[in-house]
C-alpha positions in Angstrom: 22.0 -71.8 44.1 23.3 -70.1 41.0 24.8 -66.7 41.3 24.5 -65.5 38.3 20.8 -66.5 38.0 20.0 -64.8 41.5 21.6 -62.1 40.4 20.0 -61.7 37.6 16.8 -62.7 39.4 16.9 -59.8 41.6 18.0 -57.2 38.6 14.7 -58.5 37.4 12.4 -57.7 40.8 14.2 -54.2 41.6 12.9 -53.2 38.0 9.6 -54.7 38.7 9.8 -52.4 41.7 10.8 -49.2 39.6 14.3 -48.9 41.4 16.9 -46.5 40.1 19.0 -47.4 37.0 22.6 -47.7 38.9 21.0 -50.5 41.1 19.8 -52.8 38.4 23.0 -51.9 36.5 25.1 -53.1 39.6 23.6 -56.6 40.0 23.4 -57.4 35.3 26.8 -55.9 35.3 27.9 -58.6 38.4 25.9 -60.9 36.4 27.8 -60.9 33.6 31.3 -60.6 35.1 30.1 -63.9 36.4 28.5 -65.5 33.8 32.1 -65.8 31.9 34.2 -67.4 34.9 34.4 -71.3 35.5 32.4 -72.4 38.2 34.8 -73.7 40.2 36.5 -69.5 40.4 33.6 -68.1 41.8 33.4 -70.8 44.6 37.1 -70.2 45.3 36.5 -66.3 45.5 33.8 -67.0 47.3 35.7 -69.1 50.1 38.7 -66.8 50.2 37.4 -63.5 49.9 38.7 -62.6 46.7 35.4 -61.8 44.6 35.5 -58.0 45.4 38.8 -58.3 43.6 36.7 -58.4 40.0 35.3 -55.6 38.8 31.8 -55.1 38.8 31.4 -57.0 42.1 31.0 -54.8 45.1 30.1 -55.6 49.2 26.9 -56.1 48.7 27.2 -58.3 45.4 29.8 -60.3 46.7 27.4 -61.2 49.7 24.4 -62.3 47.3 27.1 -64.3 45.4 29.1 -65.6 48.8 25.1 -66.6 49.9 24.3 -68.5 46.8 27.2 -70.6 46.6 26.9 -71.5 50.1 23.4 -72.4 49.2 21.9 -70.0 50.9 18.9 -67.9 49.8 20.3 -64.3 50.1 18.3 -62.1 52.1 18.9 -59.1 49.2 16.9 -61.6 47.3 13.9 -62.0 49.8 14.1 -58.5 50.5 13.6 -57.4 46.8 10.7 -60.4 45.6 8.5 -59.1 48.9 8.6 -56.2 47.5 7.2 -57.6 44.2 4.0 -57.7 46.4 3.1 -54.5 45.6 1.9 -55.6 42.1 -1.9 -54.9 42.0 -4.6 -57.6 41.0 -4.9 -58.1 37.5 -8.0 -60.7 37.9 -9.2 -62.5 35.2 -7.7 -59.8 32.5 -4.4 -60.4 33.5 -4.7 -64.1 33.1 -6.0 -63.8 29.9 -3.6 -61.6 28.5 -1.3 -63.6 26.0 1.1 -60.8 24.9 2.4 -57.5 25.1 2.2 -54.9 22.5 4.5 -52.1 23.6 8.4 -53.1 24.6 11.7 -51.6 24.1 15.1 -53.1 23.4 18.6 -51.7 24.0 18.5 -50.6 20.0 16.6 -47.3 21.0 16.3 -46.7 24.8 15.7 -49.8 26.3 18.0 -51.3 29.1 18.2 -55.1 28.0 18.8 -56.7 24.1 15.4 -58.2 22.3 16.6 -61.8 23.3 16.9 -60.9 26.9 13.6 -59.1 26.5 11.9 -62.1 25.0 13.5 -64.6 27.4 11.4 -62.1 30.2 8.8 -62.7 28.4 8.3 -66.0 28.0 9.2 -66.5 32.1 6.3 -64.8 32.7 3.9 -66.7 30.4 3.4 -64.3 27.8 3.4 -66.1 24.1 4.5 -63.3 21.7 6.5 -60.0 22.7 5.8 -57.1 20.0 8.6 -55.2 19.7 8.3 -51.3 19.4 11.4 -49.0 19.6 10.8 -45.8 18.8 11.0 -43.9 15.4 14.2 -41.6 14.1 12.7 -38.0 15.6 13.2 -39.2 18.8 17.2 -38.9 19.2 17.3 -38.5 22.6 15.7 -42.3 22.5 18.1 -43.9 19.9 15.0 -43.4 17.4 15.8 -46.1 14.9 16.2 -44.7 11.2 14.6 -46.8 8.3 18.0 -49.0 7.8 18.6 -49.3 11.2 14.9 -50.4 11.7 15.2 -52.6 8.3 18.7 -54.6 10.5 15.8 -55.0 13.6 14.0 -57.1 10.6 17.0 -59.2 9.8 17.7 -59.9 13.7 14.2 -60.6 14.7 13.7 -62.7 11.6 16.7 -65.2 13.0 15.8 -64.7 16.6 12.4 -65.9 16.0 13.9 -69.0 14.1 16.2 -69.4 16.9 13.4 -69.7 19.4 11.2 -72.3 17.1 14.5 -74.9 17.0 15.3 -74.1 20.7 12.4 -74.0 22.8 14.6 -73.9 26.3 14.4 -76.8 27.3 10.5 -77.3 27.0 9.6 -73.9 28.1 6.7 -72.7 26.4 7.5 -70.8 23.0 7.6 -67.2 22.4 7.3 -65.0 19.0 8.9 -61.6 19.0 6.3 -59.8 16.6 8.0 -56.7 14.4 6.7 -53.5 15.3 7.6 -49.5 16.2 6.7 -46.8 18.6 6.5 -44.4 15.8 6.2 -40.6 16.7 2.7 -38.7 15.6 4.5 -35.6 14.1 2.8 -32.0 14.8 0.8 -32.1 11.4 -0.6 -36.2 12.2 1.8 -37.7 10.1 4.0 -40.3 11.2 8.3 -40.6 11.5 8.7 -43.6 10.1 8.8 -44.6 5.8 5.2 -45.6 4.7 6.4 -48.7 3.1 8.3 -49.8 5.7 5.7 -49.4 8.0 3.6 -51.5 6.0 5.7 -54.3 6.5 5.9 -54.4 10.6 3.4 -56.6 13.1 1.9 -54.0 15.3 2.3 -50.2 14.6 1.9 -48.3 18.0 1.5 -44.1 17.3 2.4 -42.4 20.2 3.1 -38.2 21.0 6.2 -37.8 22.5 6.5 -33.4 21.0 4.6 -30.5 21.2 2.5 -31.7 24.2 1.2 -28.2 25.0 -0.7 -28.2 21.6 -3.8 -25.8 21.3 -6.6 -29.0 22.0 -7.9 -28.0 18.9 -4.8 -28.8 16.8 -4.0 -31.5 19.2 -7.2 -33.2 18.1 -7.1 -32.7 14.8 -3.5 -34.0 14.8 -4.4 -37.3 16.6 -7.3 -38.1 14.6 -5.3 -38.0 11.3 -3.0 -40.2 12.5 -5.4 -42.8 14.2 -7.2 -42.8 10.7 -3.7 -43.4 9.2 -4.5 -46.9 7.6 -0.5 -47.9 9.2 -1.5 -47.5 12.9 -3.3 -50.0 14.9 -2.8 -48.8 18.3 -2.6 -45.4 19.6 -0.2 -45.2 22.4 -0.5 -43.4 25.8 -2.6 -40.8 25.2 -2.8 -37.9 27.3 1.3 -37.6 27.5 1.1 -37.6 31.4 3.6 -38.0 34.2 2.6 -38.7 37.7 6.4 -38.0 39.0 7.5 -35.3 41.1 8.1 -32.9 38.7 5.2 -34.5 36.8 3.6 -33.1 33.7 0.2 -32.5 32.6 -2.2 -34.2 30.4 -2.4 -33.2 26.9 -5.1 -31.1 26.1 -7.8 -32.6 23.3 -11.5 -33.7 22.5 -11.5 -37.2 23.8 -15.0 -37.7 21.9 -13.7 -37.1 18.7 -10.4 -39.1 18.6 -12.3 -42.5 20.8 -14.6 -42.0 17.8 -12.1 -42.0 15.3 -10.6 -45.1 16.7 -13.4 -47.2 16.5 -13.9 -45.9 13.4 -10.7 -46.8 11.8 -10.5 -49.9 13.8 -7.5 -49.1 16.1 -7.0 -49.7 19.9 -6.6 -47.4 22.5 -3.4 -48.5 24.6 -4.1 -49.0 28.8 -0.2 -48.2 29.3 1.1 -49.6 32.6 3.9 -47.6 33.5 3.3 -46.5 37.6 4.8 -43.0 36.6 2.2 -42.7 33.2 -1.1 -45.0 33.5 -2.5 -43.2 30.9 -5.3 -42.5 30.2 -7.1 -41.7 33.4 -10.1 -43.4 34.7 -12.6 -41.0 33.0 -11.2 -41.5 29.6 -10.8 -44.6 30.1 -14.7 -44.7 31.0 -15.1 -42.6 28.1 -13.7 -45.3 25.5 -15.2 -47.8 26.6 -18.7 -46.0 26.2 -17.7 -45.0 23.0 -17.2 -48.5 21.8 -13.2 -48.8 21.3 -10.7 -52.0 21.9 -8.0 -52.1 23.9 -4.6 -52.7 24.7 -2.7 -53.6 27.9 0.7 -52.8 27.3 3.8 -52.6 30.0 5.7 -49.6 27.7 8.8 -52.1 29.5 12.4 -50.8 28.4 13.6 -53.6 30.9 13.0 -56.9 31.4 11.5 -56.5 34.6 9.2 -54.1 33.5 7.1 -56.4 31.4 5.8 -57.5 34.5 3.9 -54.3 35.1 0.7 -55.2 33.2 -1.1 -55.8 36.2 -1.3 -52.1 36.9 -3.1 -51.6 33.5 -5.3 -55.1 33.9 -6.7 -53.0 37.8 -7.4 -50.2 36.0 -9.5 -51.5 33.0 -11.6 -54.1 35.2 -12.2 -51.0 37.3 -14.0 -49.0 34.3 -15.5 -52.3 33.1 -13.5 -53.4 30.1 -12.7 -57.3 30.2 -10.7 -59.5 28.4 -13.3 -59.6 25.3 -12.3 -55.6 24.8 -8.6 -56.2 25.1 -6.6 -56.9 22.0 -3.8 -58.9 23.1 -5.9 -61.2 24.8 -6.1 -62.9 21.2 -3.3 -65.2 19.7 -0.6 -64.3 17.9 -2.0 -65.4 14.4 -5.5 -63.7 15.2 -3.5 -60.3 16.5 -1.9 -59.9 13.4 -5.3 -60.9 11.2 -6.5 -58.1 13.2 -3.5 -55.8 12.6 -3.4 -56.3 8.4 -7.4 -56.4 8.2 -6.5 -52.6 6.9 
């Protein structure tokens, strides 16, 4: 077996299974201590004891690694994927589901680069990866600025020609889309340059400030930045947490912004995250009834989070919206027909 690949396998499945930062860290960090070291080094350590001797490698590390060279499945490994059966079903929503319209990279507050993130992508079947890092307001998140944003461009643009001449070994191909988190300021407008926005895939407006807003206010600030002819999806939507501390919904008239989304043609995001699965069932309901599209996103700032959809998929079949309803059940080309019909 190969130890960097399992150890990077198993970064993947304790993300998928929401473990703590430091654990991930430990096996990517091992990983990549690895990854530079001739083949025949790490079987040598490996026989004589020695790979605690590199940094990053710990006990439990070395084991996995010692495991793997002898062949072995490590039983870290088969610990960590039964645990990945925990996953709800997605049914026929998750099988139809060709993208993902909310990610993260390492340029804002993300945990993995955009070619790492794509790779995870594409593992998992998904055709196009839409990358959204949030907007400058959000310091605490890396926002990106408009240059910094404007570089993203540049990188993507040779990534994606990257992944058309290098399809990995006849894996399927994979299209990292352009796009932003961008933050719905307190008056509905949105951090990011107009023009700029303009020029992105997927535009996904989000609250991340002033969550304790009058519902009045809050409503009227939401609404005028759904009808913002820039946004195409509006991003978890009630704010919540369901951690231990938690926190509560944001306070708004549901009727009035749905409404305004079908209106102005943009989708209401399912977002997947255990700790947010926003919005609840009865808004949810409410949407649906309303007449709104969808989108099924994983909000992943780690590779193995993309793998989180599912939780979004259960809770959309279970108020009745279907793949039909969901917008990045489409392609890539019709998404982003949909996205610059405005």
């Amino acid at each position: 077996m190969d130890p960097v690949a399992v150890l990077r396998r198993i970064a993947l499945e304790l993300e998928r299974g929401g473990a703590a930062a430091y654990r991930v860290r430990a096996f990517r960090r091992a990983a990549a201590v690895l990854a530079d070291l001739p083949d025949d080094e790490v079987a040598r350590r490996a026989a004589d004891g020695s790979l605690t001797d590199l940094p990053g490698l710990g006990r439990t590390t070395a084991g996995v690694v010692s495991d793997a060279v002898a062949g072995r499945e490590p039983a870290y490994l088969t610990e960590v994927a039964a645990s990945g059966s925990a996953l709800p079903d997605g049914g026929p929503l998750s099988a139809a589901l060709r993208g993902d319209c909310h990610t993260h990279s390492d340029w804002s507050d993300g945990g993995a680069g955009i070619g790492e993130m794509a790779a995870a992508a594409r593992e998992i079947g998904h055709e196009y990866l839409v990358l959204t890092d949030h907007s400058p307001r959000l310091t605490v998140a890396g926002g990106l600025s408009a240059a910094r944003l404007r570089a993203q461009l540049d990188v993507l643009a040779g990534l994606n020609a990257d992944l058309a001449a290098d399809p990995a070994g006849g894996a399927p191909p994979i299209r990292v889309l352009s796009g932003i988190e961008v933050d719905i300021l307190a008056d509905g407008g949105l951090d990011q340059d107009p023009d700029l926005l303009a020029e992105l895939d997927v535009v996904v407006a989000s609250v991340h400030s002033d969550l304790r807003m009058p519902a009045g206010r809050m409503t009227t600030r939401m609404v005028a930045a759904v009808s913002n002819p820039h946004v195409d999806i509006l991003g978890h939507c009630t704010g919540r947490l369901r951690t231990r501390r938690g926190r509560p919904e944001s306070e708004f008239d549901a009727d009035a912004v749905f409404t305004a989304c079908r209106e102005h043609g943009v989708a209401v995001e399912i977002n997947s995250r255990p700790e947010r699965r926003d919005p609840p069932r009865r808004l949810l309901r409410r949407a649906r009834e309303i007449g709104c599209r969808f989108a099924v996103d994983s909000d992943a700032h780690t590779p193995g989070q993309l793998s989180w959809q599912p939780y979004g998929c259960a809770r959309a079949l279970d108020c009745g919206i279907g793949p039909a309803d969901v917008v990045n059940t489409m392609p890539a080309g019709e998404l982003l027909r949909w996205t610059r019909r405005r």
